[in-house]
N, C-alpha and C positions, 0 to 999 in steps of 0.2 A: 794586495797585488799592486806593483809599481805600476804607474803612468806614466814614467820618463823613462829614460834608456839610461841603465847605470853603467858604468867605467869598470870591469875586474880585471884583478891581478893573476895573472892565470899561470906565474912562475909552475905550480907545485903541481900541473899538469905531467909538466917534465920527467916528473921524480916519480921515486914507489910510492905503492901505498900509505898514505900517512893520515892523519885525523884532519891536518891542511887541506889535502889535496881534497877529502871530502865536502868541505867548504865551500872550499872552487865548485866542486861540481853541484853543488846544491843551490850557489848563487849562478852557475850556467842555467842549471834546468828551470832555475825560478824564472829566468828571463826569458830563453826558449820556449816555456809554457806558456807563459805571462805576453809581455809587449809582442816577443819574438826579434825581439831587435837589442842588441847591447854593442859596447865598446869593451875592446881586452889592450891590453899591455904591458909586460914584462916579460917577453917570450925570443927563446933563438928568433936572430934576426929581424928583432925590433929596432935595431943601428939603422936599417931600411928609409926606418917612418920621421925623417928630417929634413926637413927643405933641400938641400945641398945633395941629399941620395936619390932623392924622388927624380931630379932635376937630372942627372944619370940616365934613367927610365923615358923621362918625359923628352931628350934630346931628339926622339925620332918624327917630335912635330916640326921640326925645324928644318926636315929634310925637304930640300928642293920638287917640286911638283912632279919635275918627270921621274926622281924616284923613288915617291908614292906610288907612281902609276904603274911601275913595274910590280906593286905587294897589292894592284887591286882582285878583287874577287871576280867570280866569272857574271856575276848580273850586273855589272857595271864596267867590265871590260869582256866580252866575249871571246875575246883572244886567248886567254887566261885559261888553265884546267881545275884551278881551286874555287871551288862553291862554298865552303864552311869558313874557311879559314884565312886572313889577311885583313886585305886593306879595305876600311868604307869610307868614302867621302859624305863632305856635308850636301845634306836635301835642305836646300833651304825653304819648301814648304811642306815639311814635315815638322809637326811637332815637336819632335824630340831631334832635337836643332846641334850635333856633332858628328865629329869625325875620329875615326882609332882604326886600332887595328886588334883583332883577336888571334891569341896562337896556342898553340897547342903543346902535345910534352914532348915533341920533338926538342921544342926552343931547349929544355935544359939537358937530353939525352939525345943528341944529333946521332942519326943514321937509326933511329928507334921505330922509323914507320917502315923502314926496310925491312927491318928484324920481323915486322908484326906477324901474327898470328895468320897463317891465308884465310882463315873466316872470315877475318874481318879487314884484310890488308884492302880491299875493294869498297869498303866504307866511305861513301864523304866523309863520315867523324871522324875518321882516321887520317884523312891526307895530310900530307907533310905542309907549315907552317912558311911562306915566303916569306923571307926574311931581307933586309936591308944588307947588301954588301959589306963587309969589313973594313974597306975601304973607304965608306959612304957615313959610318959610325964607326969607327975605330975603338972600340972595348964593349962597345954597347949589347953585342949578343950575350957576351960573358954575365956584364951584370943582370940582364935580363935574365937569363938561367938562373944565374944564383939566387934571383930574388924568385924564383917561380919556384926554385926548392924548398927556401922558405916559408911558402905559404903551404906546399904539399905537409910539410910538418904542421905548422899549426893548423889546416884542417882535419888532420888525421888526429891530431891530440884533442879536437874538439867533440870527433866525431867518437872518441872513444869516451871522453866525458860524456857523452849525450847516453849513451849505452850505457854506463853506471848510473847514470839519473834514471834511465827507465828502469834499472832493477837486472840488465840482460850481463850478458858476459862482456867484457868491454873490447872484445875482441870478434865483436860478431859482425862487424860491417868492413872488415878488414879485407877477406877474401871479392868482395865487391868492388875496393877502392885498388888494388892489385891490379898495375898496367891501367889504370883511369884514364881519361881525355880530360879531366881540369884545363881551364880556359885562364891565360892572366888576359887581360882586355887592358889597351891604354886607350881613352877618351880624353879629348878634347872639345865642349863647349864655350866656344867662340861667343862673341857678344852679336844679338842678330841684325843684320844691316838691315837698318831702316826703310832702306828704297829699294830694297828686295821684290816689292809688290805683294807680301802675304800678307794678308787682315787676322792681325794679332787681338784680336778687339775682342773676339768669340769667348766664353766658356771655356773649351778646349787648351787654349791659346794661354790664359791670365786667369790670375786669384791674385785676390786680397790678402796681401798679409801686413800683420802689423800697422792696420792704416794705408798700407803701399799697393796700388795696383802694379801684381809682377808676373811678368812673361815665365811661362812653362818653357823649359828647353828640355825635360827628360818628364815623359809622361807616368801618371800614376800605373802601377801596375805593383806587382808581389813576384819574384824571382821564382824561376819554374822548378830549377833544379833543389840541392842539398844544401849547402851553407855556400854565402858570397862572405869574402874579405875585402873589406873597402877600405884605402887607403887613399885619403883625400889628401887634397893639395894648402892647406889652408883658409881655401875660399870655403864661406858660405853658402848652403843654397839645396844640401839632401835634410830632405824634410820624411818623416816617418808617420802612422797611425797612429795614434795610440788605443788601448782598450776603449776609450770614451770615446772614440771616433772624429779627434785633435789631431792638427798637422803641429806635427813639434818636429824644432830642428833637431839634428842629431852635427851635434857639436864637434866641427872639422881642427879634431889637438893632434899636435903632431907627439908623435911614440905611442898611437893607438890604431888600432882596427875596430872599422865602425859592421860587425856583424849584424847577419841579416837569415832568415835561416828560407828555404824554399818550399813551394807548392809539395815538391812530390817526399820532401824530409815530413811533411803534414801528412800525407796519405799513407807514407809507408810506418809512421809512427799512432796511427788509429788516430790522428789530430791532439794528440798529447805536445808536440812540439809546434809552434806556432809558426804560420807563414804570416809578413808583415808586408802592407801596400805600405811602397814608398812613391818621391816624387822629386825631381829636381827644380827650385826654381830661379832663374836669372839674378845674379848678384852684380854688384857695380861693378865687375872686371870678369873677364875670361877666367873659366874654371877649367881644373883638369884632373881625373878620376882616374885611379886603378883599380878598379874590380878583379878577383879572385875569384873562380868561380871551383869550386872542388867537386868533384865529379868520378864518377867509379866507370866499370869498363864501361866501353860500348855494348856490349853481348852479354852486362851484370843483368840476372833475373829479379827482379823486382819482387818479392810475394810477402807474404803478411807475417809479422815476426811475432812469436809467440808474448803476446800481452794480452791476458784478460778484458775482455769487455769493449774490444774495438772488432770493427768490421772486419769480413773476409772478402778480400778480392782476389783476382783470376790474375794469376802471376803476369808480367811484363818486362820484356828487355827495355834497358836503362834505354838504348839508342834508339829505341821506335817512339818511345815518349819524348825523348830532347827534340827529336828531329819535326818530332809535331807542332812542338812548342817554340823551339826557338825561330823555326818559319814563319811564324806570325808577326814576326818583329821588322820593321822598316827596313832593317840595312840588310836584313835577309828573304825579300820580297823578289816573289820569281823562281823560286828554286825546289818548291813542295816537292814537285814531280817528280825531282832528281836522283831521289831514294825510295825506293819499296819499303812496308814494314818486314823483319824477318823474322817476327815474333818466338814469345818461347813456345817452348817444347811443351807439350800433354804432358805432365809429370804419371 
């Protein structure tokens, strides 16, 4: 069992059934089961993962202050009716020391939260995504779309790998990820001002690495949901666990996704698929992060999938678990209250 996080080619995900494509899936599950944490590359829409395409994506840090503050969320502008979805500014005595914006699958299918379903058109995880004016980024919705499409393909090709590696039908998480809330997230960690007044000195704050006392800007913690696709910027600085209980970097190459798999991909897999603590730490220049987060409906029932010798748990809507989890997180502080659970149904 690896200790590092290996790089695969995951071309023959693509394609039928072949003696390749089982390969692929044997070096996914190995690492899934194993670290929980890998890098893929050769997939639609890997033309993405280049300096010169990211920098497309990453234009919307550039946007003038007051109109960020039209895309911010409702705990940091009251005015606002969006609580899940937008803009967060930086906390500069918070830990995990950036700013972004998170959107939804409106971004690549516009007018899609109007269409929703009225069970769930009332959802905060459903509200519609504010977005930057056309005017304000000129092409920028488009590529953002198009790159958000791309990631919905390679989670789905992943998550149907993962389903061949357990033995299941590769087609059985399918009807879950149908009309999904996947998240693409742009981050920005800024380098942190000095004379800010927060005592970075703490535990919380810095570790050692390599000899280097260095500043935490994204704290330790393990992804709640199913699989994140991370597409770094070149900078260094996401560091992963490994089995021995080693912070190893996880190597920011450009034409890779640095995968990551989540908390509840653990639970709903009997812990056969690994969830992996990651952690960002302060590099000599500003970094900046696109996280994918792939996600099935809001109203997907959670329940135990036919695999020998794992636990049985008491089924759960996908949305009462995100909404629990992702409120514990800084940029989303203040908002618990906002939603009720609507639990599933007594089968």
């Amino acid at each position: 069992m690896t200790l590092d996080i290996e790089t695969i080619g995951i071309a023959d995900l693509f394609g039928p059934s072949s003696p390749a494509r089982d390969r692929t899936d044997a070096k996914i599950m190995a690492a899934a089961s194993g670290i929980g944490f890998m890098a893929v590359r050769d997939f639609p829409g890997d033309d993405w993962l280049t300096p010169q395409r990211r920098a497309q994506l990453l234009r919307v840090f550039a946007l003038p202050d007051a109109e960020k503050q039209k895309l911010l969320r409702w705990n940091f502008d009251r005015s606002k009716k969006n609580v899940y979805r937008g803009w967060f500014p930086l906390q500069p005595a918070a830990v995990s020391y950036k700013e972004g914006i998170d959107m939804g699958p409106d971004l690549a299918e516009p007018g899609l939260v109007d269409a929703a379903d009225a069970s769930v058109s009332d959802d905060p995880l459903c509200e519609p995504t504010p977005l930057p004016a056309e005017d304000a980024l000129p092409g920028w919705r488009a590529a953002a779309a198009d790159y958000y499409r791309a990631m919905e393909t390679v989670g789905n090709a992943l998550m149907r790998s993962i389903a061949r590696g357990l033995g299941l039908p590769e087609t059985i998480f399918d009807a879950c990820f149908e009309g999904g809330i996947s998240t693409l997230r742009l981050i920005r960690y800024p380098l942190r001002d000095a004379s800010a007044g927060v005592d970075t000195s703490g535990p919380e704050f810095s570790v050692v690495h390599k000899g280097e006392t260095r500043t935490i800007i994204g704290r330790e913690h393990a992804d709640s949901g199913f699989v994140t696709l991370l597409a770094q910027d070149g900078v260094e600085g996401l560091q992963a666990k490994n089995l021995a209980g080693e912070w190893i970097d996880v190597p920011p190459a450009n034409g890779t996704l640095a995968v990551n798999f989540g908390q509840l991909l653990e639970r709903w897999t009997g812990e056969r698929v690994r969830a992996t603590r990651h952690r960002v730490i302060a590099p000599k220049t500003a970094r900046f992060s696109i996280p994918f987060f792939y996600e099935p409906r809001v109203d997907a029932e959670i329940a135990p999938l036919p695999l020998t010798g794992t636990d049985i748990f008491e089924p759960f809507l996908y949305g009462d678990y995100l909404w629990e989890a992702a409120t514990n997180f800084v940029e989303m502080s203040g908002i618990k209250h906002l939603r009720q659970p609507r639990r599933a149904k007594a089968s």
